[in-house]
LOVOKE-139734 format. One line per 8 residues: for each residue x, y, z of N, C-alpha, C. Coordinates in steps of 0.05 Angstrom, whole numbers. Layout:
N
X/Y/Z/X/Y/Z/X/Y/Z; ...
//
This chain:
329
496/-205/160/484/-183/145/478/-160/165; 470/-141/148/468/-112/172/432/-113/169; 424/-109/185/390/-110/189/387/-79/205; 354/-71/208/356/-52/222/340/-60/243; 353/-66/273/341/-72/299/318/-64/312; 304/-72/325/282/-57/339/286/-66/367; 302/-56/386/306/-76/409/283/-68/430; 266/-41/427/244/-36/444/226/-21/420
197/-25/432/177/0/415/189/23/421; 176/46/405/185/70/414/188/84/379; 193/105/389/194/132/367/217/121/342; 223/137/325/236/127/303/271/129/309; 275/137/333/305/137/340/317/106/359; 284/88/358/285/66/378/299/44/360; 299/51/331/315/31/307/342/27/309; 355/12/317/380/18/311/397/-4/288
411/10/275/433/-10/249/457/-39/274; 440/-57/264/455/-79/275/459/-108/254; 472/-120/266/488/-148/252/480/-171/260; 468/-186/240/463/-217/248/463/-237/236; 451/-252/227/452/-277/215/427/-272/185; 444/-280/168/424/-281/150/389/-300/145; 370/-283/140/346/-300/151/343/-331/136; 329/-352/151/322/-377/144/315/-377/124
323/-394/98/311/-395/72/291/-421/77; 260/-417/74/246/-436/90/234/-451/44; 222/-478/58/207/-494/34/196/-470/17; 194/-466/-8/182/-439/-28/194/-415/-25; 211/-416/-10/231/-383/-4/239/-374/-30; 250/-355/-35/271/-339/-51/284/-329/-35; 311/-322/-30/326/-314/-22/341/-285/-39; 330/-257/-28/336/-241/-42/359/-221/-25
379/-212/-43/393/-191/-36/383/-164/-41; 376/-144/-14/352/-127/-22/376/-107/-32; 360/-85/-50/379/-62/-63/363/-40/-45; 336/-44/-48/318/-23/-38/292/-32/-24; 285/-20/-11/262/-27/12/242/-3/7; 214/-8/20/190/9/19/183/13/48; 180/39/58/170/44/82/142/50/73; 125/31/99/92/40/96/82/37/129
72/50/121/50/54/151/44/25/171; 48/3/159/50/-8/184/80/-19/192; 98/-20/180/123/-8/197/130/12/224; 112/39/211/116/55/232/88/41/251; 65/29/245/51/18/274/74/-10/288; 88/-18/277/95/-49/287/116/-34/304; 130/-11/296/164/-1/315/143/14/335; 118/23/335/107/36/361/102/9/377
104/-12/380/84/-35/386/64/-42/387; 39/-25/362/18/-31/356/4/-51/330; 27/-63/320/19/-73/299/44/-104/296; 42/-122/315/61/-138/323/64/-162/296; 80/-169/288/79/-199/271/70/-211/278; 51/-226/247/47/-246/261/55/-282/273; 43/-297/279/69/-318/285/85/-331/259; 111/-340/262/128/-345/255/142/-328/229
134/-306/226/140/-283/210/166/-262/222; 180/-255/209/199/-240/220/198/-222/233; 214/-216/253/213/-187/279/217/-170/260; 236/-172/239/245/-145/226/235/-131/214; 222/-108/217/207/-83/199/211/-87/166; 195/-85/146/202/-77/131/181/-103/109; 159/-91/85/142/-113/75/142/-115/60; 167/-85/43/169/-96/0/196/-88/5
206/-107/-13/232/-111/-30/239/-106/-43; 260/-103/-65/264/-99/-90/297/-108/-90; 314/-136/-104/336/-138/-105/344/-157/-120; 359/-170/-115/366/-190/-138/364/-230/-118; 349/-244/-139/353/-268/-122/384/-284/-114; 391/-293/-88/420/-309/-89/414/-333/-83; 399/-342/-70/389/-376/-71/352/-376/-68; 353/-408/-63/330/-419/-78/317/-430/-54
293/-432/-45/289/-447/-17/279/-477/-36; 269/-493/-15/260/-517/-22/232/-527/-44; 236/-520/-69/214/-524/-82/204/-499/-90; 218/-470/-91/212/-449/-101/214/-450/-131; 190/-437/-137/191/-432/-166/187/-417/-189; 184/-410/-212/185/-387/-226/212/-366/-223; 236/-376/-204/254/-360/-218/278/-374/-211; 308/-357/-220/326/-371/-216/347/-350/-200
368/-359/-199/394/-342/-182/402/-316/-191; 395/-295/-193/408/-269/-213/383/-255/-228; 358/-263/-215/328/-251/-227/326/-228/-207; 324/-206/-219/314/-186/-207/288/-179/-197; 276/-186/-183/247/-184/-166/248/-163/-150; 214/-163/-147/209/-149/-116/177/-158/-103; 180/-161/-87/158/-173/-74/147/-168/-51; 126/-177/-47/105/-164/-15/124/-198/7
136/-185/20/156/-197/44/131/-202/65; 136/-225/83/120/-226/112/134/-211/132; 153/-193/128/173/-180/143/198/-187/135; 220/-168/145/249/-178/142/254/-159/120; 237/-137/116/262/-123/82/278/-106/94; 278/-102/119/294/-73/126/329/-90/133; 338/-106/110/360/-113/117/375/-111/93; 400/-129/92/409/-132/64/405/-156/58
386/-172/67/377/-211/52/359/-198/74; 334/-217/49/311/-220/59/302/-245/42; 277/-263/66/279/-288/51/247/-277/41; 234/-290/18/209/-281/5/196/-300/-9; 173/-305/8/155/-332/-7/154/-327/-41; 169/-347/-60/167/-344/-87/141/-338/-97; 117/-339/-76/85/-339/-98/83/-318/-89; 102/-297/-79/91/-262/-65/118/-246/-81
131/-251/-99/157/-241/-110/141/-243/-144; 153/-214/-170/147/-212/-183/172/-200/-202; 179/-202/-230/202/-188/-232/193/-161/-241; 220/-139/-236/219/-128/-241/206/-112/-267; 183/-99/-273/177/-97/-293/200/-81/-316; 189/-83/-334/225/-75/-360/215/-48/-354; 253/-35/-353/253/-10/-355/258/-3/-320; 247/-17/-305/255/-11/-273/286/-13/-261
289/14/-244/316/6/-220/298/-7/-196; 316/-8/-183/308/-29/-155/291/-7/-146; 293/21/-135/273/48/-127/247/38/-131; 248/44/-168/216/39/-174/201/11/-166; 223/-6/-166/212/-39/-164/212/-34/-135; 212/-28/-118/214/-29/-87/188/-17/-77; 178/0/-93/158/20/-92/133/3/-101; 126/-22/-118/107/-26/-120/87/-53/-105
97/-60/-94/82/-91/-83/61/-84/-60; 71/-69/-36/60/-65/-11/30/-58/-29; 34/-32/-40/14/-5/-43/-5/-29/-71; 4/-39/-93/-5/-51/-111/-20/-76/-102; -4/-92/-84/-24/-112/-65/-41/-103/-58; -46/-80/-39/-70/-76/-23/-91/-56/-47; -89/-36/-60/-102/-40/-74/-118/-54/-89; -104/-62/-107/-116/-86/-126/-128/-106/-105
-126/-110/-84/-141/-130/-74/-165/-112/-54; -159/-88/-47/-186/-71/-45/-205/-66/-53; -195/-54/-76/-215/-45/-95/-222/-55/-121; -205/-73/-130/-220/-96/-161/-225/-117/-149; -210/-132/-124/-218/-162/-125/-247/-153/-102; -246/-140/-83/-266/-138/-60/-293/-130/-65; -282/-95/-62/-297/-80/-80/-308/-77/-105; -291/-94/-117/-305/-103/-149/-308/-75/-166
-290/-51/-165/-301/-33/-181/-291/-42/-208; -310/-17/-230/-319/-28/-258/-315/-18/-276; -307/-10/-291/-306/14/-306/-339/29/-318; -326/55/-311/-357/64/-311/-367/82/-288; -356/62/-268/-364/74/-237/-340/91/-228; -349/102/-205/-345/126/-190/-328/116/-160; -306/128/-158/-291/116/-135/-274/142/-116; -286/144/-94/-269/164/-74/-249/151/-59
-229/162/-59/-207/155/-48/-193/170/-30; -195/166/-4/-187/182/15/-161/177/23; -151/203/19/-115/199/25/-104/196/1; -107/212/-28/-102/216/-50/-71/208/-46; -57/234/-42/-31/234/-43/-10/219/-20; -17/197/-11/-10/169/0/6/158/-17; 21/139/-14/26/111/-35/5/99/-44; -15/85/-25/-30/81/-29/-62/96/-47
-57/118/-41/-76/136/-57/-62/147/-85; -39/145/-89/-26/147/-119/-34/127/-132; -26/105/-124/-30/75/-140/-64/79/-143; -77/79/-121/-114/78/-136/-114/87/-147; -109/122/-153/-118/137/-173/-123/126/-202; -86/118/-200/-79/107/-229/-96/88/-237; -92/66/-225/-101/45/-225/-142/42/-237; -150/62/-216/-172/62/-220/-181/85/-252
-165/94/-252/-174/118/-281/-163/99/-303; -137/86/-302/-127/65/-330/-149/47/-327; -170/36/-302/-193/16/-324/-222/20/-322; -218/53/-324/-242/65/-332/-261/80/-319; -243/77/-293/-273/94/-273/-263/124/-263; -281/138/-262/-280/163/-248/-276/158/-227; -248/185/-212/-234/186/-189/-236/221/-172; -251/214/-146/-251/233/-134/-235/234/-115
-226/249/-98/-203/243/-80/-206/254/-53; -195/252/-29/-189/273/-8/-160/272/-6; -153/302/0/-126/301/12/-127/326/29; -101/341/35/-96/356/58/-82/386/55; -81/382/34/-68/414/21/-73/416/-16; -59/443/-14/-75/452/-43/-51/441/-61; -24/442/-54/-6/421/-65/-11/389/-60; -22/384/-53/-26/344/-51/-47/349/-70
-75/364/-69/-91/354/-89/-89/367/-116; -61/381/-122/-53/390/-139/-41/357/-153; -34/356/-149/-15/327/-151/-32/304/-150; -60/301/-140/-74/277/-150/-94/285/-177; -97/314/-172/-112/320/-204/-84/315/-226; -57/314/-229/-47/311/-253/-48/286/-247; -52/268/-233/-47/236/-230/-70/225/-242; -92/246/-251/-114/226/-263/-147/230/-249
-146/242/-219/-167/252/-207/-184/269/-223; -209/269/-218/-227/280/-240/-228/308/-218; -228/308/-190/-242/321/-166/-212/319/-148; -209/341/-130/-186/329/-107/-206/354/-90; -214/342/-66/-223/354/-41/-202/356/-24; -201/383/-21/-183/391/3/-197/390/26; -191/365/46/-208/363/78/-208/385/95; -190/397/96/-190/419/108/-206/441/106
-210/445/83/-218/475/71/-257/464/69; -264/436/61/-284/428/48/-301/412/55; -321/405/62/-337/374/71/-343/363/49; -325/343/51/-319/317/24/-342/308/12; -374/299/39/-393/293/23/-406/311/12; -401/340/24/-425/356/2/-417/360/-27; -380/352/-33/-365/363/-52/-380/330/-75; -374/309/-58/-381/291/-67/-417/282/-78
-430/293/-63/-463/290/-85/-463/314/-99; -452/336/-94/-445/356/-122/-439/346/-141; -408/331/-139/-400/316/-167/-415/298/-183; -430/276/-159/-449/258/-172/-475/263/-182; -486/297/-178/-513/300/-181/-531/282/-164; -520/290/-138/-539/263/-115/-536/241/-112; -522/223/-132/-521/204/-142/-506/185/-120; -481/197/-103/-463/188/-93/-440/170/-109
-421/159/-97/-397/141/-110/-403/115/-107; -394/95/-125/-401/66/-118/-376/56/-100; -358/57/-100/-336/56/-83/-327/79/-57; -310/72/-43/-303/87/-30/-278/66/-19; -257/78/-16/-225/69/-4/-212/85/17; -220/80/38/-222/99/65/-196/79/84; -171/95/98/-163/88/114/-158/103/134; -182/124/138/-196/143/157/-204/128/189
-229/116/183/-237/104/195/-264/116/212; -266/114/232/-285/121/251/-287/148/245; -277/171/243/-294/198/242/-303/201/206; -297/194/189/-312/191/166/-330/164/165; -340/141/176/-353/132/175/-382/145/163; -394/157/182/-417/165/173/-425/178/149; -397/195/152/-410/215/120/-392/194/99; -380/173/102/-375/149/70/-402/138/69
-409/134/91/-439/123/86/-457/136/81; -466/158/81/-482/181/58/-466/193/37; -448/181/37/-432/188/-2/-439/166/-8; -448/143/-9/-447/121/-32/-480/121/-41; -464/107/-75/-491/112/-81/-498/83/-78; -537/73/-81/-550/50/-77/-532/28/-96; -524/11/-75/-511/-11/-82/-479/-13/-78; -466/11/-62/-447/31/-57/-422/5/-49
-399/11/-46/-382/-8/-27/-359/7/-15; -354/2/13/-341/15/31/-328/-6/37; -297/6/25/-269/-16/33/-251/5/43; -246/-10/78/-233/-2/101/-206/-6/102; -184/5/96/-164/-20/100/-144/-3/120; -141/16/144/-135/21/165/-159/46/179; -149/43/200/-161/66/217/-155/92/232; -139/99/217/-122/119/221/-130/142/249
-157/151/239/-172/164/250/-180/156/281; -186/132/284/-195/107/302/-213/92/285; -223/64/306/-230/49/308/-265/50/313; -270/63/337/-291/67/355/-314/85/340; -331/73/329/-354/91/312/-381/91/341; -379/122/344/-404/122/371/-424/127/347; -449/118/359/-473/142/349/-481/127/322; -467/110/303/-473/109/282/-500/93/276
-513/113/254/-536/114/237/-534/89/224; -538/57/226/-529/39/206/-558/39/183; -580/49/184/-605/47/170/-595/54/148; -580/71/132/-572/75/102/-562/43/87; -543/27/105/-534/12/92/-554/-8/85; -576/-20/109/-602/-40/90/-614/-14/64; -612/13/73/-640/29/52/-623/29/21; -594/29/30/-582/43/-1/-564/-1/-14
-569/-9/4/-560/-39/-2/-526/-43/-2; -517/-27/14/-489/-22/16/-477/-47/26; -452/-44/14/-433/-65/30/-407/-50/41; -408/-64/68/-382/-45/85/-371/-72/87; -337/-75/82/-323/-86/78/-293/-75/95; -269/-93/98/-247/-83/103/-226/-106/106; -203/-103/103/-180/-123/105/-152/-111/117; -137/-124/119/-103/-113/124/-99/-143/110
-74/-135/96/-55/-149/76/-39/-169/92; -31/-166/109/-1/-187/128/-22/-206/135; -44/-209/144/-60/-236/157/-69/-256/130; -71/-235/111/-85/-262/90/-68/-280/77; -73/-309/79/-61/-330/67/-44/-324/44; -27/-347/48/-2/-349/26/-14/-350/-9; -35/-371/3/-54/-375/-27/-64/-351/-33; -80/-328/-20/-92/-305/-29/-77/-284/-36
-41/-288/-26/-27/-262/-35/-13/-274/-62; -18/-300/-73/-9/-312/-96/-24/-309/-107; -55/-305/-111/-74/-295/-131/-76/-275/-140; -69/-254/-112/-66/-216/-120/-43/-219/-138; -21/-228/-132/5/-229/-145/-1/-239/-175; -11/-259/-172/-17/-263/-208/-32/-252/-217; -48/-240/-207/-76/-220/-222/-63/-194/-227; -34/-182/-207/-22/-164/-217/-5/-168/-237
9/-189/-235/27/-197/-264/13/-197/-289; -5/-207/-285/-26/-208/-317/-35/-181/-326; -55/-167/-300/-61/-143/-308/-50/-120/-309; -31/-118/-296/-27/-85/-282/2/-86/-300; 24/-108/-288/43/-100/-302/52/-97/-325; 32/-96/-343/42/-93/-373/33/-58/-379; 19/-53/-355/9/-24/-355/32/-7/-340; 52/-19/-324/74/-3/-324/97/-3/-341
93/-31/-345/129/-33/-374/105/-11/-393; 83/1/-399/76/20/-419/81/51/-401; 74/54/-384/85/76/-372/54/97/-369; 36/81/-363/3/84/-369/-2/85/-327; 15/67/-319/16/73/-289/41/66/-282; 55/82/-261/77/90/-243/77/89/-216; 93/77/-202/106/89/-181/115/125/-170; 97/141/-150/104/157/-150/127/160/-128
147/169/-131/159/170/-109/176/190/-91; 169/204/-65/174/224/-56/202/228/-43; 214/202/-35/243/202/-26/261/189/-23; 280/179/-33/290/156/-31/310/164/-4; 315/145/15/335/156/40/353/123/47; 374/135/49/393/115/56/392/95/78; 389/73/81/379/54/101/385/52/130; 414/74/133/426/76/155/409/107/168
395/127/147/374/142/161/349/137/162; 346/106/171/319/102/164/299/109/185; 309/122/208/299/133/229/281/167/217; 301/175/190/289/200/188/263/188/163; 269/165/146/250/157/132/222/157/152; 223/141/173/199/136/184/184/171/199; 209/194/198/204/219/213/186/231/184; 193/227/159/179/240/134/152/223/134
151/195/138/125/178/134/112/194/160; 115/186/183/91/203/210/80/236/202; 109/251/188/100/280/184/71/280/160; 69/254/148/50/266/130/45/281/114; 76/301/104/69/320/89/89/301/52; 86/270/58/94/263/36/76/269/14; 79/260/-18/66/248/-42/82/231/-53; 69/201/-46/70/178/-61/94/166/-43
117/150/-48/131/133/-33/152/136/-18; 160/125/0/185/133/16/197/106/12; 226/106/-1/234/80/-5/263/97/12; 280/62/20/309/67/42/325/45/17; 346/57/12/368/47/-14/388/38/7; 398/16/-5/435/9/12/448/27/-7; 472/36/-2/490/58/-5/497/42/-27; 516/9/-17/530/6/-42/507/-19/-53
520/-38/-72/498/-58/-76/527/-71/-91
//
């Protein structure tokens, strides 16, 4: 098969299109022929060499799928040879076969091409397991979402306004938070122009948000933690910003009873990405075969320029997904 190489870290020209052996179909595998792949942010950390696999997981970039099954590993179940899936991968999608634990693969919901099905697992996993299983939000409550016009900040929006809660947002121009107010945002703060928390106890009448979905990190720490309101929850799930919080004030979180929380998706157990996975099959996907939530998606690019895919993900001036298509299928 043709895979896309990483033979050193380095910038997005360090990828190169190469040939090898199709990957190990291991005990619970699926064995999928990919049509389309999802580029996300820790792709571009793993090709810098900051974000390494972990053991026995594939070298090869790439963590959602979308293609058709061709064989079965040992005791895989829930589908058969010619099912169209897509699934959150331990690595290996940036090829044409990728092997994919059957309890992390979902089918395509009705009405999907491989694009849209490629587009949802990474961003829908970490969500839904952010912010309803962690975070626990409710309908009713109030949720800021930093990095609106993300993949990841498309899918919350939706996600969070179809079950009932008010959505405030940050993003980075007056076109991105143009684009998270038609997505369902009640509020889109432009960071640039605005200080998020004064925008944010305006909206709440003091009140603050009960959520917060930050992959900021260290320079918004402090002010997520004077946005939430008493009983508040702060779910971390990168650090974009950094790591290193100097100086911080932790006395709000015993006064207001906060919970600061955070995860990354690739370390948690086989069993915990088979619970997100069925909690998404039950819940969410019958809310896309209705067309109530979507996949947004900003570019589809051919697998052999997947060097310029990862140059549109670093520029940051996307909205919603960058998926890499094989030419033929």
């Amino acid at each position: 098969m043709t895979y896309v190489d990483l033979p050193q870290s380095g910038g997005p020209d360090a990828m190169q299109i190469a040939t090898g052996p199709l990957p190990e179909i291991r005990p619970g595998d699926i064995l999928i022929r990919v049509e389309a792949a999802g580029v996300n942010r820790p792709d571009v950390l793993q090709r810098k060499g900051d974000y390494p696999p972990p053991s026995g997981a594939s070298p090869v970039l790439g963590l959602e799928v979308a293609g058709e099954v061709v064989a079965l590993g040992k005791g895989a179940e829930g589908f058969a040879v010619g099912d169209k899936v897509c699934g959150l991968a331990n690595g290996g999608g940036y090829a044409e076969y990728c092997a994919l634990p059957a309890t992390q693969a979902l089918p395509w919901p009705v009405g999907f091409d491989a694009v849209r099905a490629a587009a949802l697992p990474e961003t829908f996993f970490t969500v839904w397991a952010n912010v309803f299983q962690m975070a626990d939000l409710v309908e009713g409550e109030t949720i800021l979402i930093h990095g609106g016009s993300s993949g990841i900040g498309t899918t919350a929006i939706q996600l969070a306004k179809a079950f009932g809660a008010q959505v405030l947002v940050t993003a980075g121009s007056q076109q991105k938070c143009d684009a998270c107010v038609e997505l369902g945002a009640r509020r889109a703060i432009n960071y640039r122009t605005e200080d998020f928390k004064t925008v944010v106890m305006g909206e709440t009448e003091g009140r603050g948000v009960d959520v917060i979905l930050d992959m900021v990190g260290a320079p918004y720490f402090a002010d997520n933690i004077a946005s939430l309101a008493k009983d508040g929850r702060l779910s971390i799930i990168a650090f974009l910003g950094g790591a290193k919080v100097e100086g911080a004030n932790i006395a709000p979180i015993l006064g207001k009873r906060l919970h600061v929380m955070g995860s990354a998706m690739r370390p948690r157990t086989a069993a915990e990405k088979q619970l997100i996975r069925d909690e998404l099959l039950e819940k969410v996907w019958p809310l896309l075969e209705d067309g109530i939530v979507f996949p947004v998606i900003h570019a589809v690019v051919p697998f052999a320029d997947v060097a310029e895919a990862h140059r549109l993900m670093e520029a940051s001036d996307h909205i919603g997904k960058i998926i890499l298509k094989h030419d033929v299928i």
